[in-house]
N, CA, C and O atoms as a GROMACS GRO file, in nm:
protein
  420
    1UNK      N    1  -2.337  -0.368  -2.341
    1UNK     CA    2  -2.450  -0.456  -2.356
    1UNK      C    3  -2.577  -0.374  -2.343
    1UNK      O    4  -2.598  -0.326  -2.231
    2UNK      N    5  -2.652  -0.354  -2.424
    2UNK     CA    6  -2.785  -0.319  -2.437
    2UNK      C    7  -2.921  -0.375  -2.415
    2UNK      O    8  -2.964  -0.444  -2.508
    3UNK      N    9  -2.971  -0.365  -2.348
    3UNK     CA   10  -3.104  -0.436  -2.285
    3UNK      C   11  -3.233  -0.368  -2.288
    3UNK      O   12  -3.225  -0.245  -2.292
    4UNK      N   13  -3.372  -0.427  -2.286
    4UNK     CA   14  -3.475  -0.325  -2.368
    4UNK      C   15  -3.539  -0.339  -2.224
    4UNK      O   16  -3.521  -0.441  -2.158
    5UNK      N   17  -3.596  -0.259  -2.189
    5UNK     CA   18  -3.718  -0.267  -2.086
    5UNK      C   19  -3.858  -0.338  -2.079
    5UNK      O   20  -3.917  -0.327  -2.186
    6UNK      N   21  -3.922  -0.401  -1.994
    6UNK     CA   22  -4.014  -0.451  -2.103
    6UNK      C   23  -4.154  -0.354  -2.095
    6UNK      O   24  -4.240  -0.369  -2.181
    7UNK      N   25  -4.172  -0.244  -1.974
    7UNK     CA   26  -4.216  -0.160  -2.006
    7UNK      C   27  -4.246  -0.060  -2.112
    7UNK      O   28  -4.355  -0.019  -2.151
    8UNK      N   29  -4.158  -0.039  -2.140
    8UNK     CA   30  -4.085   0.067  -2.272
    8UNK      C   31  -4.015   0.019  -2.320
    8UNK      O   32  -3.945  -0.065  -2.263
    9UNK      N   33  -3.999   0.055  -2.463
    9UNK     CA   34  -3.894   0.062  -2.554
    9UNK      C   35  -3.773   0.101  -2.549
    9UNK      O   36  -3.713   0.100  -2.656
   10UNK      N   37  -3.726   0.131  -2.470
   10UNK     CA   38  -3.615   0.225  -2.452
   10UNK      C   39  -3.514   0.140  -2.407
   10UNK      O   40  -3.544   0.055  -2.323
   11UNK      N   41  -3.391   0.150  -2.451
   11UNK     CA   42  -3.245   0.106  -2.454
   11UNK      C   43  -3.262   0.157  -2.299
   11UNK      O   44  -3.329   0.248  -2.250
   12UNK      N   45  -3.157   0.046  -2.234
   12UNK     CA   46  -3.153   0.087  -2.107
   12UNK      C   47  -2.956   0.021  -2.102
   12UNK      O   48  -2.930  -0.096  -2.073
   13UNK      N   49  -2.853   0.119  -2.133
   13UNK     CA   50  -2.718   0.074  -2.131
   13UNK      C   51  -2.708   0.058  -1.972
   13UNK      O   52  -2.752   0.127  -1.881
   14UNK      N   53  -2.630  -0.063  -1.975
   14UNK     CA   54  -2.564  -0.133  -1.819
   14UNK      C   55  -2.449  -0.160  -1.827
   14UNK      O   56  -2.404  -0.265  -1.872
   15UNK      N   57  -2.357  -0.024  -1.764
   15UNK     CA   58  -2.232  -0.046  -1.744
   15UNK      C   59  -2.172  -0.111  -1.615
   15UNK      O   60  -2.200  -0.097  -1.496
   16UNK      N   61  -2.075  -0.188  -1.681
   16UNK     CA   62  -1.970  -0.255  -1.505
   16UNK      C   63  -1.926  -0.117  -1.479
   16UNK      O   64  -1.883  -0.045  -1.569
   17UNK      N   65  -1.942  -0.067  -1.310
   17UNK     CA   66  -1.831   0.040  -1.258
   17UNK      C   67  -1.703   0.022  -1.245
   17UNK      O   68  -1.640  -0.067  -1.190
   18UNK      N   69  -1.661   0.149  -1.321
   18UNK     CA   70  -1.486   0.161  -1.330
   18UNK      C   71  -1.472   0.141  -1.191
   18UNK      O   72  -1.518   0.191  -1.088
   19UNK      N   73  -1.367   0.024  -1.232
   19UNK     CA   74  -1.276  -0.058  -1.090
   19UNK      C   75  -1.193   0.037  -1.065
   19UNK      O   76  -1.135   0.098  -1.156
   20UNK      N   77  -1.172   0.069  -0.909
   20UNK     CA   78  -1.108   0.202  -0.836
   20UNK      C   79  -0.928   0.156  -0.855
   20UNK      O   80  -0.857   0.074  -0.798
   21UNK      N   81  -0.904   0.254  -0.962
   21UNK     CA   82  -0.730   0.266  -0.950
   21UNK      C   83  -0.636   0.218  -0.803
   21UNK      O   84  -0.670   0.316  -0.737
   22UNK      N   85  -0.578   0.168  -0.742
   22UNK     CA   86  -0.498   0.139  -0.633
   22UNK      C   87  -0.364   0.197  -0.667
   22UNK      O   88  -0.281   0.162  -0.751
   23UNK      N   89  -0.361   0.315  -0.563
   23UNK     CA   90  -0.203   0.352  -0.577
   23UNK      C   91  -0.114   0.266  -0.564
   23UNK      O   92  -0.122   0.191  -0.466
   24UNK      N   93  -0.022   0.254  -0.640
   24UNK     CA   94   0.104   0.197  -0.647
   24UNK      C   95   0.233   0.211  -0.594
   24UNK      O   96   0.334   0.142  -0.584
   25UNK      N   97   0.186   0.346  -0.556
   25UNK     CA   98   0.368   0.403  -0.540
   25UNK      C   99   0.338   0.535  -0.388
   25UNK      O  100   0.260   0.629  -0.376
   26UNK      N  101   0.446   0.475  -0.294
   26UNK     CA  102   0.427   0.574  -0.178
   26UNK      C  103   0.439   0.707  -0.218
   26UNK      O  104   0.511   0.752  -0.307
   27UNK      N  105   0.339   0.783  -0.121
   27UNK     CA  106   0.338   0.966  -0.092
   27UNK      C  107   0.515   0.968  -0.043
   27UNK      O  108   0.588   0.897   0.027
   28UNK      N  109   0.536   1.140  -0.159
   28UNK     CA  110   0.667   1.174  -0.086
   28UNK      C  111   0.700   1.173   0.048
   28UNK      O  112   0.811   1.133   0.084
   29UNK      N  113   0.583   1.227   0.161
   29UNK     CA  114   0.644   1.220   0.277
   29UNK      C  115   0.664   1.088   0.343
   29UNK      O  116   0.778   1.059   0.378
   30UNK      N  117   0.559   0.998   0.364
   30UNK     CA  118   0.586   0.818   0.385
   30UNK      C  119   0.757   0.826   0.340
   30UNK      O  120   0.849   0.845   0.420
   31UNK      N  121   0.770   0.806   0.204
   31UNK     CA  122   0.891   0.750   0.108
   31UNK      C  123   0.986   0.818   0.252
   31UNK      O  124   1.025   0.767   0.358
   32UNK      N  125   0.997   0.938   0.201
   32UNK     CA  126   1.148   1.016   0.306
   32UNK      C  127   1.134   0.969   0.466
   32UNK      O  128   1.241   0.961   0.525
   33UNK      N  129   0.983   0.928   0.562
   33UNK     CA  130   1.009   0.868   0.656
   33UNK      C  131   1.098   0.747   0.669
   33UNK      O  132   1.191   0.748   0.750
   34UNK      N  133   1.073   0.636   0.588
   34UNK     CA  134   1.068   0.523   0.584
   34UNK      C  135   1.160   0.529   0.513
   34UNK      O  136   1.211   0.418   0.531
   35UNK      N  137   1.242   0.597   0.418
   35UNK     CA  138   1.402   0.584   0.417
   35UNK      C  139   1.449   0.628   0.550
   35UNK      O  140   1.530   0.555   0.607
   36UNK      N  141   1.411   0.736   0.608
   36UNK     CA  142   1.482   0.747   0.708
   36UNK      C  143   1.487   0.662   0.814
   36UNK      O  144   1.564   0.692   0.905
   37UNK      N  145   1.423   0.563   0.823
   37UNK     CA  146   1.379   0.502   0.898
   37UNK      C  147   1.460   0.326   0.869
   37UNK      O  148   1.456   0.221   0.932
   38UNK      N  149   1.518   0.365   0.759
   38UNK     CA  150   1.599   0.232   0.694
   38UNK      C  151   1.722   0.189   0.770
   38UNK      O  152   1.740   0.067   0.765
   39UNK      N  153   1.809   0.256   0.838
   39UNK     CA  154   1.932   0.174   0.908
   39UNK      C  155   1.901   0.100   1.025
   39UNK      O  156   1.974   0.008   1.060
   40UNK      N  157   1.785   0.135   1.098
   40UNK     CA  158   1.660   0.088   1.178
   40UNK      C  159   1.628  -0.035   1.111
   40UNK      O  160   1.653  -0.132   1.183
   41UNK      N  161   1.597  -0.055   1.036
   41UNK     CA  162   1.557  -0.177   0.947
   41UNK      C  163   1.634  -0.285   0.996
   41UNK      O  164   1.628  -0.372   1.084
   42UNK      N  165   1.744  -0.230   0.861
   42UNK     CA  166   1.861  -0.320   0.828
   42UNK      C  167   1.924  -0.369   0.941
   42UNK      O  168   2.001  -0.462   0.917
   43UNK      N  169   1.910  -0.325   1.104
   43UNK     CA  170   1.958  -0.389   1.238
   43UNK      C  171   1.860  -0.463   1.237
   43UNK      O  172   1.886  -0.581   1.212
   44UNK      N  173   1.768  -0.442   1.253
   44UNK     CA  174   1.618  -0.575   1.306
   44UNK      C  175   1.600  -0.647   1.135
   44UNK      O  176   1.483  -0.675   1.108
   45UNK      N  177   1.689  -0.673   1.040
   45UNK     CA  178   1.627  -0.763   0.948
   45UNK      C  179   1.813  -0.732   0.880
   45UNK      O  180   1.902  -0.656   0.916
   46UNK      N  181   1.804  -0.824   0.784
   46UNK     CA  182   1.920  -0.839   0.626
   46UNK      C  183   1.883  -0.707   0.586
   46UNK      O  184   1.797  -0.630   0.628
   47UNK      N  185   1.983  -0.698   0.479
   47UNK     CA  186   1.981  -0.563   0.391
   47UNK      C  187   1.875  -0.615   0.306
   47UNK      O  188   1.776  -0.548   0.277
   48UNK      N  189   1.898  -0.746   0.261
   48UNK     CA  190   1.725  -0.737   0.131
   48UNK      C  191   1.605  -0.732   0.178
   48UNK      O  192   1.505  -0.678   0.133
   49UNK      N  193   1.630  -0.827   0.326
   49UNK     CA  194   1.417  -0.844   0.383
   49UNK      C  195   1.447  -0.661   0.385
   49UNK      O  196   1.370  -0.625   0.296
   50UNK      N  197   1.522  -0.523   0.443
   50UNK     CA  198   1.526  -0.439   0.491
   50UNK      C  199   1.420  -0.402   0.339
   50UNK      O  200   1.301  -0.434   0.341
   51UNK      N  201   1.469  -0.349   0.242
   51UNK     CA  202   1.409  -0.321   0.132
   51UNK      C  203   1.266  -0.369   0.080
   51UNK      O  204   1.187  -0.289   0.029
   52UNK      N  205   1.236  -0.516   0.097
   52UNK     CA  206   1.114  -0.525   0.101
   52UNK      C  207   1.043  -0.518   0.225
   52UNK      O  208   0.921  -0.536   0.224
   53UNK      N  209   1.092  -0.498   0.313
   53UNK     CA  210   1.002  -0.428   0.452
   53UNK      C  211   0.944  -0.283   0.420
   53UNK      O  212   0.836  -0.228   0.441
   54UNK      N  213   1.049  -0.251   0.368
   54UNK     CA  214   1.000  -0.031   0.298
   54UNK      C  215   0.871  -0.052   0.249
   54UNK      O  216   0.780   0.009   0.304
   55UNK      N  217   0.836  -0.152   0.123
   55UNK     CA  218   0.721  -0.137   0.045
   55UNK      C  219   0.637  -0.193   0.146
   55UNK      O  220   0.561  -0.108   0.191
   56UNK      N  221   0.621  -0.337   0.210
   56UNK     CA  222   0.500  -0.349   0.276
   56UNK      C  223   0.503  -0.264   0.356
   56UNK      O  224   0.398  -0.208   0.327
   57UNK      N  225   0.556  -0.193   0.461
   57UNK     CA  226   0.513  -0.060   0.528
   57UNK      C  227   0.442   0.015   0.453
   57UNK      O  228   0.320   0.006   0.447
   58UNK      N  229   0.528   0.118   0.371
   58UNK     CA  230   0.444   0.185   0.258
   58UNK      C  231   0.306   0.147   0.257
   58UNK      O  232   0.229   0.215   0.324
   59UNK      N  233   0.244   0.003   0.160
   59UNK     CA  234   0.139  -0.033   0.124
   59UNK      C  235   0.043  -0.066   0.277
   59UNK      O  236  -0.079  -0.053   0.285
   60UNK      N  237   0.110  -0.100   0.360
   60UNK     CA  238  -0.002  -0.104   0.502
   60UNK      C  239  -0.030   0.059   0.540
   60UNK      O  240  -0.148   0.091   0.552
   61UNK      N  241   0.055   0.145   0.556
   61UNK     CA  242   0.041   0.278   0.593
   61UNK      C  243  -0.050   0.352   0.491
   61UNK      O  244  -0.140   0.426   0.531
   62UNK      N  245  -0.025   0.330   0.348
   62UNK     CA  246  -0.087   0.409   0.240
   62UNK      C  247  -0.227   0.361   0.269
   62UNK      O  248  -0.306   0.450   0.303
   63UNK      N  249  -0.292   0.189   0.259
   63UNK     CA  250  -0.415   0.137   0.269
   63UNK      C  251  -0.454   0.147   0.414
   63UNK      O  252  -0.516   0.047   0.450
   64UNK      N  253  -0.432   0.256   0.529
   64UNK     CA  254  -0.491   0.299   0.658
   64UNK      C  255  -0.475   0.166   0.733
   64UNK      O  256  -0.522   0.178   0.846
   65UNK      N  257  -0.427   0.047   0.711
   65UNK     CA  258  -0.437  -0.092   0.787
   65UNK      C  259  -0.304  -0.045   0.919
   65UNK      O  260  -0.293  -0.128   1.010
   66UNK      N  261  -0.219   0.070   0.926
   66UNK     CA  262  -0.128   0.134   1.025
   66UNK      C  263  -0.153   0.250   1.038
   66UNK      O  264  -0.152   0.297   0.924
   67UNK      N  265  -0.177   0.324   1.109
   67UNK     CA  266  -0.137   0.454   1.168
   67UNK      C  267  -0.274   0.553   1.133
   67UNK      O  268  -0.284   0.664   1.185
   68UNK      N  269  -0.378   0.497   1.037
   68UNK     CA  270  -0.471   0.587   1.010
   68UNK      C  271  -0.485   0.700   0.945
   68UNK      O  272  -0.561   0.796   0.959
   69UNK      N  273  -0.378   0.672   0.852
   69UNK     CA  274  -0.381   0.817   0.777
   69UNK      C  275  -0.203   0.905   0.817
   69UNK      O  276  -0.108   0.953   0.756
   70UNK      N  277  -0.244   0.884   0.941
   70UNK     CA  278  -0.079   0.923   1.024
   70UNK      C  279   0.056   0.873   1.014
   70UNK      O  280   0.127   0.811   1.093
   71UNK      N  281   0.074   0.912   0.902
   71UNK     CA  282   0.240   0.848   0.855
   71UNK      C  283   0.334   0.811   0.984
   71UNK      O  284   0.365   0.694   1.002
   72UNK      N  285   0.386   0.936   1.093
   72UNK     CA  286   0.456   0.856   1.132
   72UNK      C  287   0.448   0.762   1.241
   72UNK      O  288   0.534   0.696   1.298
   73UNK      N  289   0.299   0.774   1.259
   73UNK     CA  290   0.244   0.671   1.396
   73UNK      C  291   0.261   0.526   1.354
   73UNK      O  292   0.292   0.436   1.432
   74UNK      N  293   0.230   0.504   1.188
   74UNK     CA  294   0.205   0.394   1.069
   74UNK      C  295   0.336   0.348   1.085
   74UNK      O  296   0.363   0.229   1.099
   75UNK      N  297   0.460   0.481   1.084
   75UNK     CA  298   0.545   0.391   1.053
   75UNK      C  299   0.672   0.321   1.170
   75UNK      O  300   0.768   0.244   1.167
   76UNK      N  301   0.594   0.408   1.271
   76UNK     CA  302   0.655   0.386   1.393
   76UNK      C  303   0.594   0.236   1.500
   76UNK      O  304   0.664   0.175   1.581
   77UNK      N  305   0.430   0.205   1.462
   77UNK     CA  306   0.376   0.083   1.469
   77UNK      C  307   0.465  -0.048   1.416
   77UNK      O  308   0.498  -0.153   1.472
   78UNK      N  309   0.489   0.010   1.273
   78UNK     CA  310   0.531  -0.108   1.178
   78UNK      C  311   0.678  -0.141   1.245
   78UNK      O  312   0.720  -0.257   1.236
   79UNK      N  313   0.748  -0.051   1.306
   79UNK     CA  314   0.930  -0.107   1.321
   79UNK      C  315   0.891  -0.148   1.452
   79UNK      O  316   0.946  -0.252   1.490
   80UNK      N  317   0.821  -0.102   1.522
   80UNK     CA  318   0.783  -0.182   1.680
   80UNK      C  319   0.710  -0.365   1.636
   80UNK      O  320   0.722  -0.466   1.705
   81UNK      N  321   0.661  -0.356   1.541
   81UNK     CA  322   0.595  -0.469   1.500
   81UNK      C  323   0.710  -0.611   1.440
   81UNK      O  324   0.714  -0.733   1.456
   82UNK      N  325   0.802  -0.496   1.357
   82UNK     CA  326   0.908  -0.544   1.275
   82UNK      C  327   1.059  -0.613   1.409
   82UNK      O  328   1.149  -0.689   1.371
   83UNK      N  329   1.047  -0.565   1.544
   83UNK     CA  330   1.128  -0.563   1.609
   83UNK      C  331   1.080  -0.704   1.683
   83UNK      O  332   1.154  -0.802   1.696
   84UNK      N  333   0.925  -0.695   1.733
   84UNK     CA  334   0.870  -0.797   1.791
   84UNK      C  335   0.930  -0.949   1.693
   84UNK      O  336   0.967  -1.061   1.729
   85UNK      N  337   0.922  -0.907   1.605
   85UNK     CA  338   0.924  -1.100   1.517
   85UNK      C  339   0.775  -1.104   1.438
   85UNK      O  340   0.773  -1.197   1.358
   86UNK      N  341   0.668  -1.037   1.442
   86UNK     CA  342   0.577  -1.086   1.410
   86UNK      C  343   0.492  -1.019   1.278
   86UNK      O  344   0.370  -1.023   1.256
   87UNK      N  345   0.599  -0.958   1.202
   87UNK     CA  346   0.589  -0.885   1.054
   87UNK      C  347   0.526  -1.004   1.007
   87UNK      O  348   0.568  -1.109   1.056
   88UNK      N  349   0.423  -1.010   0.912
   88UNK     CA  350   0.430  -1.117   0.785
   88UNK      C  351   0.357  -1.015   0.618
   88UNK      O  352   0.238  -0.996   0.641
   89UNK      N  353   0.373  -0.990   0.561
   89UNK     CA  354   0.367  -0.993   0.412
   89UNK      C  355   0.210  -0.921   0.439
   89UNK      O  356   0.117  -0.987   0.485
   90UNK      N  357   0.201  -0.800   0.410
   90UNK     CA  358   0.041  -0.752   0.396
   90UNK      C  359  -0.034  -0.822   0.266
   90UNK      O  360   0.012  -0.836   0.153
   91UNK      N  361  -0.209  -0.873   0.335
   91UNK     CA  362  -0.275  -0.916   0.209
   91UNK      C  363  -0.306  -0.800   0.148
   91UNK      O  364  -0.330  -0.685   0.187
   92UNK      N  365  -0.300  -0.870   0.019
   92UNK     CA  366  -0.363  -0.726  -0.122
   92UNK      C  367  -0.216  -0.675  -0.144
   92UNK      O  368  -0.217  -0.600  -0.242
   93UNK      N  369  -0.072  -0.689  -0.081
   93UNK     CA  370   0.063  -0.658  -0.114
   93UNK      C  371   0.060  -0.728  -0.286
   93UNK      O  372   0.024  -0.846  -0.298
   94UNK      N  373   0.099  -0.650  -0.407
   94UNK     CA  374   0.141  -0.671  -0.527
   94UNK      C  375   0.296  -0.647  -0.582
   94UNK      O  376   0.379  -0.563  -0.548
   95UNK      N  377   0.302  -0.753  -0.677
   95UNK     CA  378   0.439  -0.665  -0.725
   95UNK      C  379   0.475  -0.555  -0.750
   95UNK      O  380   0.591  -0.518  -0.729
   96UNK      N  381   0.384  -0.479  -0.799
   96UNK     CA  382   0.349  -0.322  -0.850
   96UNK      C  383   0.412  -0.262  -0.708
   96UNK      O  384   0.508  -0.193  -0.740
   97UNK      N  385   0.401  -0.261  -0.614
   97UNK     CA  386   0.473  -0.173  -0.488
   97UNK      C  387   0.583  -0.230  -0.481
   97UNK      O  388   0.636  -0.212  -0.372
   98UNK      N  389   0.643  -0.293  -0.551
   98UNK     CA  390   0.805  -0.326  -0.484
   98UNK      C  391   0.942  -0.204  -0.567
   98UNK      O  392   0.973  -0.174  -0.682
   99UNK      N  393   0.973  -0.179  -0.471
   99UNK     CA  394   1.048  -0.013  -0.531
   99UNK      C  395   0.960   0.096  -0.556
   99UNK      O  396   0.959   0.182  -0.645
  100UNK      N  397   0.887   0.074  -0.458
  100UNK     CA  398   0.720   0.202  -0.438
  100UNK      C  399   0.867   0.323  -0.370
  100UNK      O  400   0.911   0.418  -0.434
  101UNK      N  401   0.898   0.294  -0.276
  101UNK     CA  402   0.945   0.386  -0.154
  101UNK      C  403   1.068   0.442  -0.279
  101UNK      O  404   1.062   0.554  -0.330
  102UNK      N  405   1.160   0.353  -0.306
  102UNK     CA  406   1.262   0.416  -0.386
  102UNK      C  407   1.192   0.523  -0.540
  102UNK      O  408   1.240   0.624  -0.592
  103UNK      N  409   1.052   0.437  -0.578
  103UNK     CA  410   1.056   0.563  -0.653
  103UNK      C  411   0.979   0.715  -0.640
  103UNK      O  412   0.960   0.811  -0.714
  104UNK      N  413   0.953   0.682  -0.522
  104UNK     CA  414   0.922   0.780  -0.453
  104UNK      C  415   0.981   0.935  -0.413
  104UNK      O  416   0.934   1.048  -0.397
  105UNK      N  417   1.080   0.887  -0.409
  105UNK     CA  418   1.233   0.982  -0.363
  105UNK      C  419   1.239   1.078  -0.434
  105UNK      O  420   1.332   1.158  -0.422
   0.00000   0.00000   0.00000
């Protein structure tokens, strides 16, 4: 969209800023914690919640909302959290992260 000044003549282009990419898919090291960290799971949850527990970890640890950057503080918060009862579904969680951790590997 092009707009004139009313000073000057001059084209003055007004771009929307490129909307910031959101990673999708966990860092190798997260991924290999948080598999390792999976038979742990699967005692404190089912084998399926176990699998979608991987990605919302992932996506809370990756977006600093756990551990600060610190993978395994992030992911050692999250199974203490996961053990309490009081996990629920991170906001801003998308479909796009589900099989983040597996394709990670």
């Amino acid at each position: 969209m092009i707009k004139f000044t009313r000073e000057k003549d001059i084209p003055v282009q007004k771009e929307k800023p490129a909307a910031k990419a959101m990673l999708t898919c966990a860092p190798p090291a997260l991924a290999t914690l948080l598999w390792n960290s999976y038979p742990r799971l699967v005692k404190l949850s089912d084998n399926k919640r176990a699998h979608q527990l991987l990605d919302e970890i992932a996506f809370e640890v990756t977006h600093g909302m756990l551990g600060n950057g610190d993978y395994p503080g992030g992911v050692r918060a999250a199974l203490s959290i996961v053990a309490k009862g009081t996990w629920s579904p991170p906001r801003g969680f998308t479909s796009d992260w589900r099989g983040s951790v597996l394709r990670s590997l």
